[in-house]
C-alpha positions as CSV (number, residue, x, y, z in Angstrom):
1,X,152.8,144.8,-6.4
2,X,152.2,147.6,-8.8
3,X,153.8,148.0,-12.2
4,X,157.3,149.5,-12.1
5,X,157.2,152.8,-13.6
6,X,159.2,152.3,-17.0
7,X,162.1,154.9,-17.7
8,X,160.1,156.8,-20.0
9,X,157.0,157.0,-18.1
10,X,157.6,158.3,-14.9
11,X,155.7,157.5,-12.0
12,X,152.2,159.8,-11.4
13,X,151.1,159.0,-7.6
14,X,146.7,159.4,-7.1
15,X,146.1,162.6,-5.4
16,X,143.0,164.6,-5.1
17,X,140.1,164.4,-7.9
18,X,140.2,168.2,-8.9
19,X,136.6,169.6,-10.2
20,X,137.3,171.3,-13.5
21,X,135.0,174.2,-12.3
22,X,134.0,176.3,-9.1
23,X,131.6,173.6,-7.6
24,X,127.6,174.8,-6.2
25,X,127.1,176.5,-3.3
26,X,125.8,173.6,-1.2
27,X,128.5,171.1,-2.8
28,X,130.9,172.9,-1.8
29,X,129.6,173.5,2.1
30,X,129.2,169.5,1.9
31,X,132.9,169.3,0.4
32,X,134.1,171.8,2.9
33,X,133.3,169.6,5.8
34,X,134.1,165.8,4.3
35,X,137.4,166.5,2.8
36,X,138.0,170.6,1.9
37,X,140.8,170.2,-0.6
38,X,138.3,168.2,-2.6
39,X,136.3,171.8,-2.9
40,X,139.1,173.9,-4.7
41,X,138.7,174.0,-8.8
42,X,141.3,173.7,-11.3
43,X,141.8,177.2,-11.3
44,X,143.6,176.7,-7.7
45,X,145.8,175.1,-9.8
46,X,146.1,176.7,-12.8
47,X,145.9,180.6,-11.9
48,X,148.2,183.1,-9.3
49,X,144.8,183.6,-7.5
50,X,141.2,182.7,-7.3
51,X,138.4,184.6,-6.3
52,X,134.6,183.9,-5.2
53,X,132.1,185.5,-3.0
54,X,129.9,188.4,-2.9
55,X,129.6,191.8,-1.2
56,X,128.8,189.8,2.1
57,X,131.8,187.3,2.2
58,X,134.7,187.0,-0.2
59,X,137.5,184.1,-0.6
60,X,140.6,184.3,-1.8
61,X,143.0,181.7,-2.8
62,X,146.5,182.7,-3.1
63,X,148.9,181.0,-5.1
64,X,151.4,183.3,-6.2
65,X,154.5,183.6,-5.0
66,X,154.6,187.1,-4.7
67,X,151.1,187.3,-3.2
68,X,152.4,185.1,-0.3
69,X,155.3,186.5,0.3
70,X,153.1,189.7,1.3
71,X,150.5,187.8,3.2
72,X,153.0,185.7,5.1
73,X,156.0,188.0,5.4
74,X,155.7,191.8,4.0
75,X,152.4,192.2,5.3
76,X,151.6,190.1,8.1
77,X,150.0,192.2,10.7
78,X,147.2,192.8,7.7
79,X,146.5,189.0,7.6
80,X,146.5,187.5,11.2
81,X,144.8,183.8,11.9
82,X,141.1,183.6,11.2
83,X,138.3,182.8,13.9
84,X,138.0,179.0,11.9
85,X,141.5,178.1,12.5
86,X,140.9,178.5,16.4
87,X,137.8,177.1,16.2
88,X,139.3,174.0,15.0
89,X,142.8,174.1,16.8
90,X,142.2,175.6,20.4
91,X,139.8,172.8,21.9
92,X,143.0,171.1,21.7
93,X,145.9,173.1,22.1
94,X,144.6,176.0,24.1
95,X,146.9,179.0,23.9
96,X,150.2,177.6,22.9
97,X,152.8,178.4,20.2
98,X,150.6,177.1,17.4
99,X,147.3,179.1,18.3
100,X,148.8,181.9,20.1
101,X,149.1,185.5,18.7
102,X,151.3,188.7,19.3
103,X,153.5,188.8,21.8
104,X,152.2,186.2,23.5
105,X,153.5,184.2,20.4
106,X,156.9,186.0,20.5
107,X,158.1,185.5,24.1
108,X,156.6,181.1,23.5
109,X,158.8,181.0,20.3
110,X,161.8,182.7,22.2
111,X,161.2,179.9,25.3
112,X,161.2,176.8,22.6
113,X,163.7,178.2,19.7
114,X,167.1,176.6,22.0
115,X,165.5,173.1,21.8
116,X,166.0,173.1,17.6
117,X,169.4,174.2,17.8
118,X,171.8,172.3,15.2
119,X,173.6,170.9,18.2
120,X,170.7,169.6,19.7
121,X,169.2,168.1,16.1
122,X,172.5,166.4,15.6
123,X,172.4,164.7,19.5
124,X,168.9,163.7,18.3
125,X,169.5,161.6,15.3
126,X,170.7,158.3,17.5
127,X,167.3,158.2,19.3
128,X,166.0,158.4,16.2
129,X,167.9,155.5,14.6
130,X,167.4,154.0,17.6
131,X,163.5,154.0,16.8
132,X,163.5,153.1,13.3
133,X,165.8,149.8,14.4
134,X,162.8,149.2,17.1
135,X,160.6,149.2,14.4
136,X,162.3,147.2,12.4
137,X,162.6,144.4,14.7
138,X,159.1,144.2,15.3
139,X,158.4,144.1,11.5
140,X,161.2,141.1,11.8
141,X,158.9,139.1,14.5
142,X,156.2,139.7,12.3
143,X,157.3,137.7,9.7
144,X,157.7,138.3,5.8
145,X,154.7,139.0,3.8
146,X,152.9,140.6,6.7
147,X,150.6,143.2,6.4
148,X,151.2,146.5,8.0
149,X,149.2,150.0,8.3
150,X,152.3,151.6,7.4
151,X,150.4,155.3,8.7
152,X,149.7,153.4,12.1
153,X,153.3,152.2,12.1
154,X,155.0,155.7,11.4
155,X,153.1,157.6,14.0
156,X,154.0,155.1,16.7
157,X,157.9,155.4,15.5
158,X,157.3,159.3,15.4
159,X,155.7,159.3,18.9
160,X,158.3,157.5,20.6
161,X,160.9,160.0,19.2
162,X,159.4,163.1,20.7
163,X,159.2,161.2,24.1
164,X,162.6,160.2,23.6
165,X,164.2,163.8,22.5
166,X,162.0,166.6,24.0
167,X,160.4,164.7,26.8
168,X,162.9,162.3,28.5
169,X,161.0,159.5,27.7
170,X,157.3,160.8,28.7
171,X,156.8,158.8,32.0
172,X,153.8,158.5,32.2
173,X,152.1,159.2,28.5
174,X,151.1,155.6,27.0
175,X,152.1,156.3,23.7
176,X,149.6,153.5,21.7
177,X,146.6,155.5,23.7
178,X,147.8,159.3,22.9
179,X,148.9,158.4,19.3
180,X,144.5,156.8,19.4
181,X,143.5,160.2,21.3
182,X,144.9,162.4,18.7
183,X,143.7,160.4,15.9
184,X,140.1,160.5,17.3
185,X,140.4,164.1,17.7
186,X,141.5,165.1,14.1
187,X,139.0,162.6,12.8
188,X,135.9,164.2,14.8
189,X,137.0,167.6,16.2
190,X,139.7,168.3,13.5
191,X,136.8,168.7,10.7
192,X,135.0,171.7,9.9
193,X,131.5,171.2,10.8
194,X,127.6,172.9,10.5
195,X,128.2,174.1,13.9
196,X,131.8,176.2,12.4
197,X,130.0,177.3,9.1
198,X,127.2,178.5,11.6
199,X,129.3,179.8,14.0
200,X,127.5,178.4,17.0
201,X,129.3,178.8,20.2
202,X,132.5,176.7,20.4
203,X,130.7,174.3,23.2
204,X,128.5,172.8,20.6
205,X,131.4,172.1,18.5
206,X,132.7,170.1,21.1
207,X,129.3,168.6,22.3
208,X,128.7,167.6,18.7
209,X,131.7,165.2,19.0
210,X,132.1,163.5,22.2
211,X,134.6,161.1,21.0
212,X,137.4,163.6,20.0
213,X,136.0,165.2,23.2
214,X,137.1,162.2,25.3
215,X,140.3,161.6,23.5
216,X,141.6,164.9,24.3
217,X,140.0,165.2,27.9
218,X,142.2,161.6,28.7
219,X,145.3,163.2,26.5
220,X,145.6,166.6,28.4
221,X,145.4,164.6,31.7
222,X,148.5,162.6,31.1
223,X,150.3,165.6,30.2
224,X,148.8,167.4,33.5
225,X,150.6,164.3,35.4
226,X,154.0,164.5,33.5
227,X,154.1,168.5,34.0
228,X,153.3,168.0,37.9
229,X,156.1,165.5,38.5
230,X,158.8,167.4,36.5
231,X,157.5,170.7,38.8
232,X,159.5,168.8,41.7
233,X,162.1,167.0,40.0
234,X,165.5,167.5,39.0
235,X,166.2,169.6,35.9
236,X,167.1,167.5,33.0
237,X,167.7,169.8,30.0
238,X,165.1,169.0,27.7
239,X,162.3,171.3,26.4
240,X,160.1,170.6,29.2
241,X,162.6,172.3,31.5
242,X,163.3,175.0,28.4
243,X,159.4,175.7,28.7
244,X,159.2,175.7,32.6
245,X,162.3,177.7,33.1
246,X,161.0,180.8,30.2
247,X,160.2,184.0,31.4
248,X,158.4,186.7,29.2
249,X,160.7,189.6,29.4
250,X,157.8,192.5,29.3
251,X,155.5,190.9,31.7
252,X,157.8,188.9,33.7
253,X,155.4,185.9,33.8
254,X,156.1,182.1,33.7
255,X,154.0,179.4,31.9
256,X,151.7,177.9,34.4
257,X,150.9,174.6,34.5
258,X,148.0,174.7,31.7
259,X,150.0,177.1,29.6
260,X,152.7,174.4,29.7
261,X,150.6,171.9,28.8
262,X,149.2,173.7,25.8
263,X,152.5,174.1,24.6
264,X,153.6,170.4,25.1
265,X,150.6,169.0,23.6
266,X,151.6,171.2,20.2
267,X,155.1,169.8,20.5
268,X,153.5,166.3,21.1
269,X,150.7,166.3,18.4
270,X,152.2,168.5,15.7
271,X,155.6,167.7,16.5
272,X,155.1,163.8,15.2
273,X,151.9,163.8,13.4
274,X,153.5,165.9,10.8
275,X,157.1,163.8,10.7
276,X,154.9,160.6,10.5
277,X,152.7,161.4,7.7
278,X,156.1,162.6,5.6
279,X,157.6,159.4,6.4
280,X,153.4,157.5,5.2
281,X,153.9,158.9,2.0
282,X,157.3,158.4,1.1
283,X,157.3,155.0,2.0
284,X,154.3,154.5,-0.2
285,X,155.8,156.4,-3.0
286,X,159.3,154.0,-2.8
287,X,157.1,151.4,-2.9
288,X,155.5,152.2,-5.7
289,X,158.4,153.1,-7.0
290,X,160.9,150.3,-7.3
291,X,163.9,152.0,-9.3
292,X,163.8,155.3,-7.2
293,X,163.5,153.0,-4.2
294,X,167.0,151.2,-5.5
295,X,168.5,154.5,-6.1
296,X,167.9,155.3,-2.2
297,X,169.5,151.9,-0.8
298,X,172.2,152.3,-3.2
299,X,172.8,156.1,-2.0
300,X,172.6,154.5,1.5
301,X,175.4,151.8,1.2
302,X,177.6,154.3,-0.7
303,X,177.5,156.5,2.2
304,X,177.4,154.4,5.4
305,X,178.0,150.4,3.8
306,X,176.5,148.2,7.1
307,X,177.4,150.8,9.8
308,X,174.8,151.9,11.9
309,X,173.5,155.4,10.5
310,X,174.8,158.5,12.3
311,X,174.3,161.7,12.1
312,X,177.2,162.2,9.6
313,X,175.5,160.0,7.4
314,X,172.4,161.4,7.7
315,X,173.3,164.5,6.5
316,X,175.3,163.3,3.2
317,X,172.0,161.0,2.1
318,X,171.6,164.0,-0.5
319,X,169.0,162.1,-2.6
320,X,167.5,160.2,0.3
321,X,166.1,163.6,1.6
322,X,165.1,164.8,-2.4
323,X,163.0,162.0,-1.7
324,X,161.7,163.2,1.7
325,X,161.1,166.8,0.0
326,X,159.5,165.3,-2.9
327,X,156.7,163.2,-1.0
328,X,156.2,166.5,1.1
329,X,155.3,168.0,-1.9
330,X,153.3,166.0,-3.7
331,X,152.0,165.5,-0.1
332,X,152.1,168.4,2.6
333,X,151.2,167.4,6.1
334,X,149.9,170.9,6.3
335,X,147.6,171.0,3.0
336,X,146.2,174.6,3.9
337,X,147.2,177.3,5.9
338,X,143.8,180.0,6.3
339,X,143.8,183.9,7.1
340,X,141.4,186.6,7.6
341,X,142.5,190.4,6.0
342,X,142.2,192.6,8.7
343,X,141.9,195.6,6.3
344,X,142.3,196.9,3.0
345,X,145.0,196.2,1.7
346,X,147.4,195.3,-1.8
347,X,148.9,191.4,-1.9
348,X,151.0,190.6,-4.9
349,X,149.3,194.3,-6.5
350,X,146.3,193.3,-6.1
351,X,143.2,194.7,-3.8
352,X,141.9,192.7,-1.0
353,X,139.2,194.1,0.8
354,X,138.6,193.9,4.7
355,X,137.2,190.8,5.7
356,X,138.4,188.4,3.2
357,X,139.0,184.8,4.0
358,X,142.4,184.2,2.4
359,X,143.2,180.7,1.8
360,X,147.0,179.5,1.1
361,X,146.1,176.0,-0.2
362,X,149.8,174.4,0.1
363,X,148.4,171.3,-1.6
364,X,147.8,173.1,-4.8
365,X,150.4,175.6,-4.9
366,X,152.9,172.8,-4.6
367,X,150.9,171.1,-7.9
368,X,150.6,174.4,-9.5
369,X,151.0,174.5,-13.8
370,X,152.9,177.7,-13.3
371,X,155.7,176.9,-10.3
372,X,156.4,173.4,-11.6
373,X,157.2,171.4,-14.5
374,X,155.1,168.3,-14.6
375,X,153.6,168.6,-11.2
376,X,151.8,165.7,-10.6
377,X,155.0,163.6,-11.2
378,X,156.8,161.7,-8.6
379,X,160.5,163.0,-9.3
380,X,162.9,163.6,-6.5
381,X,165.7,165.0,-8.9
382,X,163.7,168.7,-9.0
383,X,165.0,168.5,-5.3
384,X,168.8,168.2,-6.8
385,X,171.4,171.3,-6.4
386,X,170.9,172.7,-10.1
387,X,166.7,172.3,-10.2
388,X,166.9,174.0,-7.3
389,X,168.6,176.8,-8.4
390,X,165.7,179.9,-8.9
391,X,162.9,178.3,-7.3
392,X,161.0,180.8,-5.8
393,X,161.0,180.4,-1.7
394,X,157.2,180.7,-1.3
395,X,156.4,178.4,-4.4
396,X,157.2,175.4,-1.6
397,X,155.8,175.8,1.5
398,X,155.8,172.1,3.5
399,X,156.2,174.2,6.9
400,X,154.8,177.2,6.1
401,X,156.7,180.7,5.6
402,X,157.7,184.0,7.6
403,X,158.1,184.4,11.0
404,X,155.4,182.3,12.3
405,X,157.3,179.1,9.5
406,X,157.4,176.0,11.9
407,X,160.0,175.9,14.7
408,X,161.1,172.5,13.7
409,X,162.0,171.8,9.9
410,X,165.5,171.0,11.0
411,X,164.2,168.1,13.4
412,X,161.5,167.1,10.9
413,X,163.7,166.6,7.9
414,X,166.5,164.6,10.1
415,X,164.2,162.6,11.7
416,X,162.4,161.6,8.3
417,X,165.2,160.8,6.5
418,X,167.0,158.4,9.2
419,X,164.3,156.7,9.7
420,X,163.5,156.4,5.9
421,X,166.8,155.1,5.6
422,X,166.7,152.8,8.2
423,X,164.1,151.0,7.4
424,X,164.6,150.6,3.6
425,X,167.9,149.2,4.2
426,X,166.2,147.0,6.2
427,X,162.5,146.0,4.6
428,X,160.8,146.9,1.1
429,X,156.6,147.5,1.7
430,X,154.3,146.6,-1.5
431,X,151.3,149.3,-1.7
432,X,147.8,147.3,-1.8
433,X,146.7,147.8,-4.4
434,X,142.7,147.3,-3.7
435,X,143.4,150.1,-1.5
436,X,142.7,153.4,-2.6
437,X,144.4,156.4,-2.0
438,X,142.6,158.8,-0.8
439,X,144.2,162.3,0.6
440,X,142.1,163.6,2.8
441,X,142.4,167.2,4.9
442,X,141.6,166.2,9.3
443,X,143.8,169.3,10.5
444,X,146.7,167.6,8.7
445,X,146.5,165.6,5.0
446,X,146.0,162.0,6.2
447,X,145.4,158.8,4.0
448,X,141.8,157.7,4.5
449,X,141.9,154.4,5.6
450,X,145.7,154.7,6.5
451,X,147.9,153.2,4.3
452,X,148.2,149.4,4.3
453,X,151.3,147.6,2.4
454,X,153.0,144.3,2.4
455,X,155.8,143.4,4.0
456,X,159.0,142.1,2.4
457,X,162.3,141.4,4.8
458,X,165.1,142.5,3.4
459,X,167.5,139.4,3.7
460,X,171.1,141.1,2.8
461,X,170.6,144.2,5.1
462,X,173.4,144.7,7.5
């Protein structure tokens, strides 16, 4: 078990190895495609913006605040998604609400948006409990001092859950063999590879990685099964009917049946992949963190004693979710949102020409020298009421910004935090600590190797 972190030395989680210069061409390429964030120079973190290119390609990554705030709000028709993000994203989710653009994007967002109302977030939060408990129990029958892949764990608690609350259940959708199919395909499909940098048709892409291939060929089938059977079923009020049931009010037209499965698959794959690494990290960071981890169960029995959590209680664990914000930004599941400038144009006052790959690496900017105080340290309590106060809204970023900011960050932050809380009460997990931890960018910010820690059962939890 590691060292607790004394009072006066506060706790400083392993993150990325940051070169103190711009690395070589060719390192970089070779960066770019095993592990991006690993590419970006301290000046990523250190400066409002970095430049580099020539008069044939420039990049630009933005880190200042006001800079954003034009790219992702002010100015957003001058800075649409870039050909790499759909490279890398549409093999899988086709032309749903993640990829799509425009209108098309307008009238999806309209369809999903009544699923993520507060009502419907607040009916959510006993599934999710509900989960957690599941979870917990098997962790039970596995005895104390087990070992656990606390990564694999959360995404199978986070898969259930979308089932459970957007899907009525999923008949159909074996959720140990999607949770493997989307882990193949962000570990093969979900890189940048020679055949992106060289732009080679998309085909080759694929052909270059028949496993992720396979994993989403056998995923988008069990989706095309769900979305026939709930064509001739009874409506049930969940956002499969919500998505079946939308109309787009220029056109007039309907999702068909691939459209619909597009969308799902965003809502499947994005929907817990990002919920499940939030809850990786955290856990890892309580568990290396025995005090803060004390301060959480202590929070927890003030506000709910032995009583099942509800949804009341979820919302009062104040410092259970600074927490959950904390890991998210030491940690963002989203690491690194991309853009191409569509012309010239001024971002933060300054010039951008036509052309240029703009990078918003969310990873740095949340570890940036001149948006936070001690960045690199674990500390929930710059979450709290009066930290909080002046922080700049683009200087923390976990679900992106402007109109196109997830759909979800209600749903994500509820479901994190119950089941954080739930199973704390009920377990604490050890970090190994042979195991190295290693954030690496697949789509998402994953822990290479996933994150294995030790179990210890919990013997006075209610």
């Amino acid at each position: 078990m590691p060292e607790a972190p004394a009072q006066d030395r506060p706790f400083t989680p392993p993150g990325v190895i940051v070169p103190d210069a711009p690395l070589p061409y060719f390192h970089a390429l070779w960066k770019l495609m095993d592990n991006p964030l690993e590419a970006w120079p301290k000046a990523v973190y250190e400066e409002p913006y970095f430049q580099r290119g020539d008069d044939r390609q420039m990049f630009l990554y933005a880190s200042d605040p006001a800079m954003l705030k034009d790219i992702l709000l002010d100015r957003i028709d001058a800075f649409p998604k870039d050909w790499m993000f759909d490279r890398v994203t549409k093999p899988a989710l086709g032309e749903g609400l993640l990829t799509a653009q425009g209108e098309a994007w307008r009238w999806q967002r309209r369809a999903a948006a009544p699923g993520f109302r507060p009502d419907n977030v607040a009916a959510m939060t006993p599934v999710m409990v509900r989960a957690a408990e599941a979870a917990l129990a098997r962790w039970r029958d596995r005895g104390d001092g087990a070992r656990l892949d606390i990564a694999t764990e959360m995404t199978g608690v986070t898969f259930q859950v979308i089932l459970d609350t957007m899907l009525s259940g999923g008949e159909g959708i074996d959720v140990a063999q999607a949770a493997r199919a989307i882990t193949d395909y962000l570990e093969t499909l979900g890189k940048i590879t020679p055949a992106d940098l060289l732009q080679w048709p998309t085909w080759t892409r694929v052909a270059l990685a028949p496993r992720g291939y396979r994993a989403m060929v056998a995923l988008k089938a069990m989706v095309d099964r769900m979305v026939a059977r709930r064509r001739h079923e009874a409506a049930r009020g969940d956002l499969v009917d919500l998505l079946m049931q939308a109309q787009d009010p220029e056109s007039g037209r309907r999702m068909d049946d691939v459209l619909l499965r597009d969308n799902l698959l965003t809502f499947i794959g994005a929907g817990h992949e990002t919920t499940a690494l939030a809850l990786t990290w955290s856990l890892y960071l309580l568990g290396a963190d025995p005090g803060t981890a004390a301060r959480v169960r202590a929070e927890i029995a003030d506000v709910a004693g032995d009583a099942t959590l509800t949804d009341d209680h979820v919302q009062r664990l104040t410092f259970t979710r600074q927490v959950v914000l904390e890991a998210m930004r030491l940690y963002p599941s989203l690491p690194l949102l991309s853009r191409m400038c569509a012309e010239d144009v001024e971002a933060g006052g300054v010039k951008v020409r036509k052309g240029t790959f703009v990078f918003i690496p969310i990873y740095a900017i949340h570890r940036h020298r001149l948006l936070w105080t001690d960045p690199d340290v674990f500390d929930p309590d710059r979450f709290s009421p009066e930290r909080s106060v002046g922080r700049h809204r683009f200087a923390y970023l976990p679900f992106g910004a402007g109109p196109r900011v997830c759909i979800g960050p209600a749903v994500a932050q509820t479901e994190t935090v119950a089941i954080l809380a739930t199973l704390v009460r009920g377990a604490e997990l050890e970090p190994d600590p042979g195991h190295r931890i290693r954030p690496v960018m697949r789509v998402s910010m994953r822990p290479q190797g996933g994150m294995p820690m030790t179990l210890r059962l919990r013997q006075d939890a209610p």
